[in-house]
N, C-alpha and C positions, 0 to 999 in steps of 0.2 A: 367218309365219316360224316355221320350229319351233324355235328357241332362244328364242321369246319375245321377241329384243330390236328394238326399229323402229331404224330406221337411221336418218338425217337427210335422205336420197331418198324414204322412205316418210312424210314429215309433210307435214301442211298447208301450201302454200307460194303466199299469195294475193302479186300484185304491191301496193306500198307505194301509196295512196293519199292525197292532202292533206284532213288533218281538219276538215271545214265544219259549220256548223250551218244547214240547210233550216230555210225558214218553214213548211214542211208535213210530217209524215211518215204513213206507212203502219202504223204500230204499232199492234195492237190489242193485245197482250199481253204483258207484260215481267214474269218473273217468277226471283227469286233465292230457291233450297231452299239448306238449310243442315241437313246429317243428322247425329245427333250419338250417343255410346253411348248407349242405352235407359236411360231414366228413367221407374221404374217407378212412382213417383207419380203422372206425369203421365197415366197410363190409367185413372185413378181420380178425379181429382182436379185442379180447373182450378188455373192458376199465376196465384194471385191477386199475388202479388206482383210478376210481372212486369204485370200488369192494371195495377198500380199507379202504376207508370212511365211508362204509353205512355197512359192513359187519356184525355189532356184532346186527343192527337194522332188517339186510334180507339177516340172512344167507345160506339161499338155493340160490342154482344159477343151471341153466340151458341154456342153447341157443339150438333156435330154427330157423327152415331152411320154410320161411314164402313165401308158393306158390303166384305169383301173383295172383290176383282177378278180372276182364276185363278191363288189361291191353292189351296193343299191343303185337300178336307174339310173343314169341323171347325173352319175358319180363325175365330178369334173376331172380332165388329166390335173398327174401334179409335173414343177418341175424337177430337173435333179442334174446339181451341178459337180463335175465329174471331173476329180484332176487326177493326172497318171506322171511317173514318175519316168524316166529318160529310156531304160529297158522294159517300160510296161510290163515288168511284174508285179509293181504296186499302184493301189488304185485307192483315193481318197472321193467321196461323195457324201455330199449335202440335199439335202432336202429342207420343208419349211420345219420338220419336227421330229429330223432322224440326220445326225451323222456316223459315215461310217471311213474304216480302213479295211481294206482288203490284200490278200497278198496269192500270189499263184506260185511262189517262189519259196515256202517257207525252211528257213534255215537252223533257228534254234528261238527259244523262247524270247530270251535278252535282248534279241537280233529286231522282234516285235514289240518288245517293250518296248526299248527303246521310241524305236517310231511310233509306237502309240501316245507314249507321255508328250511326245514332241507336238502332235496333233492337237491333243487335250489340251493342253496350254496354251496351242494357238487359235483355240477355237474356244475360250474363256470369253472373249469378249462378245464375240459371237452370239455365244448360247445364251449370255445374259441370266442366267438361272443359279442357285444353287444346288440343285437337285435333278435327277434325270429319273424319266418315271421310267424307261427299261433301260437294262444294258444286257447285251445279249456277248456269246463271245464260242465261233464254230467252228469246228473243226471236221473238213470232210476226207477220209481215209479211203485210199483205194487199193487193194490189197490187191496182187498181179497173181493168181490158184495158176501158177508155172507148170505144174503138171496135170493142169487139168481133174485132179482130185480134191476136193475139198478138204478131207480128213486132214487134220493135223496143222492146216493152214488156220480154220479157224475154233473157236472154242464151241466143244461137243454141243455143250446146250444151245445156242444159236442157231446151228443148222440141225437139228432134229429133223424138220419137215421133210429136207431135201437129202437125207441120208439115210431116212428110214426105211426106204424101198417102196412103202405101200404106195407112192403119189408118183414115181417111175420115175422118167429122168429128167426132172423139172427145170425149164430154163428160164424163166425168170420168177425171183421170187423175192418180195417185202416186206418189212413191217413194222410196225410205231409202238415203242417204248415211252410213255412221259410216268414222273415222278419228280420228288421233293427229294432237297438236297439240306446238309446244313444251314448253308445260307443259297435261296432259291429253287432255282427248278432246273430240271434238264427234261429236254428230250432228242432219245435216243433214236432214228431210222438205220434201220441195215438193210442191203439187197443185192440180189444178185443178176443178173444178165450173162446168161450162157453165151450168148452172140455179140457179147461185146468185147473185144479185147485191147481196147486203149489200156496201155501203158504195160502189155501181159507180153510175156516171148508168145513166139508160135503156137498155136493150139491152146494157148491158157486162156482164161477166163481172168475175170475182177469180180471180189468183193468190198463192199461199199461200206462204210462205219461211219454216218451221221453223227455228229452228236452235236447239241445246241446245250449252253447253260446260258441261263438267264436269273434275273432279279426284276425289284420292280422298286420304284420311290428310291433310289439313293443319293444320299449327301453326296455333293462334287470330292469331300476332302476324303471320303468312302472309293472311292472309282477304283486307282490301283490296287489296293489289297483284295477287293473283289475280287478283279482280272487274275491278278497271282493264284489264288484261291482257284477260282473256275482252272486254270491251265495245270495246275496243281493234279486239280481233280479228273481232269482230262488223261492227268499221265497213268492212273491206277484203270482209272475206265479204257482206253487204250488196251494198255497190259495183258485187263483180265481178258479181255476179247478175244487175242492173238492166242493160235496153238505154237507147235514149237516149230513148223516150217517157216512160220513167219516171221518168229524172231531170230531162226538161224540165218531170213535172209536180210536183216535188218543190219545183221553183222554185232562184231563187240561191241556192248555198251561200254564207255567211259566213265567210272563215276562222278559226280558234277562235284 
């Protein structure tokens, strides 16, 4: 639009769904960036004091020496300081003007909150800021096609390309979804890889359900209800996606 403004026809608008919790999910990656103005100590220099805080929750620490990726020439490494938690399925990292929390283990929403607020709070003094100019917050889904058929696994409009016959037995195939949301942005990648089967029984394939929601310039005392909000919004964008093999293998939802 060339005035720049989204209108309320041009947002995200999934139908409302009832909030359950499955005995099973698909989640291999859930991960909340928090980008904050450039602190210039921290390119030099690990934040032992935040170390300090979080230490007996992510006792591993390491720093890493992080190549640019197509940046301009000349682009300097940055650092990135890396703490993990006693089973390494949680991983907290620092940069001079990005913290994040990551999880490979994810269990239920609350289960993340929690550690997130814990983070947030500990990294208050840290950030020094009252406002963080991104917050991102992702969620990456891998759906295990058990029989090797798409139909039913996933929602019809999604895989058009690869179920309509004219393009034959396509095996890998992707593609990028971005748009406006009430408050922020998402964007969505979906894909497939015929020859991959991590996480699939025998002969299955995986589908993949990217989804990123972001914002930009928020108030520190803004942060939680965002996050709610994005996770919120994740659970309907999720849903619509899923055909009913997937949710039949996701098991009974619980209502929350």
């Amino acid at each position: 639009m060339g005035d720049g403004v989204v209108k309320a026809g041009d947002l995200l608008n999934l139908p409302e769904v009832a909030r359950v919790r499955y005995p099973r999910n698909f989640i291999k990656t859930t991960v909340c960036e928090l980008r904050f103005p450039t602190l210039l100590e921290l390119e030099t220099k690990p934040p032992r004091a935040f170390q300090a805080k979080i230490r007996k929750s992510y006792p591993f620490y390491e720093s890493q020496i992080m190549e640019p990726i197509g940046g301009p020439e000349g682009m300097a490494n940055e650092l990135r300081y890396v703490f993990r938690s006693k089973d390494q399925h949680w991983t907290v990292s620092v940069k001079s003007s990005a913290l994040a929390i990551e999880t490979t283990k994810y269990v239920d929403f609350e289960n993340f909150h929690s550690r997130f607020v814990d983070i947030l709070a500990s990294a208050k003094e840290m950030v020094d800021a009252d406002f963080f100019t991104r917050i991102g917050l992702r969620y990456i889904n891998e759906i295990p096609i058990e029989d090797g058929k798409l139909e039913g696994w996933i929602r019809p409009e999604l895989t058009v390309p690869l179920t309509g016959g004219a393009l034959g037995s396509a095996e890998i195939y992707t593609s990028l979804i971005q748009g406006h949301m009430d408050r922020g942005q998402y964007s969505f990648r979906q894909g497939y890889n015929k020859k991959r089967n991590d996480g699939a029984k025998a002969g299955g394939s995986v589908y993949r359900l990217d989804i990123d929601y972001s914002a930009e310039n928020i108030e520190y005392q803004e942060v939680e209800s965002l996050i709610t909000y994005f996770n919120e919004t994740n659970f309907r964008f999720f849903s619509w996606c899923l055909g009913e093999k997937a949710k039949a293998a996701l098991g009974k939802g619980q209502p929350k």
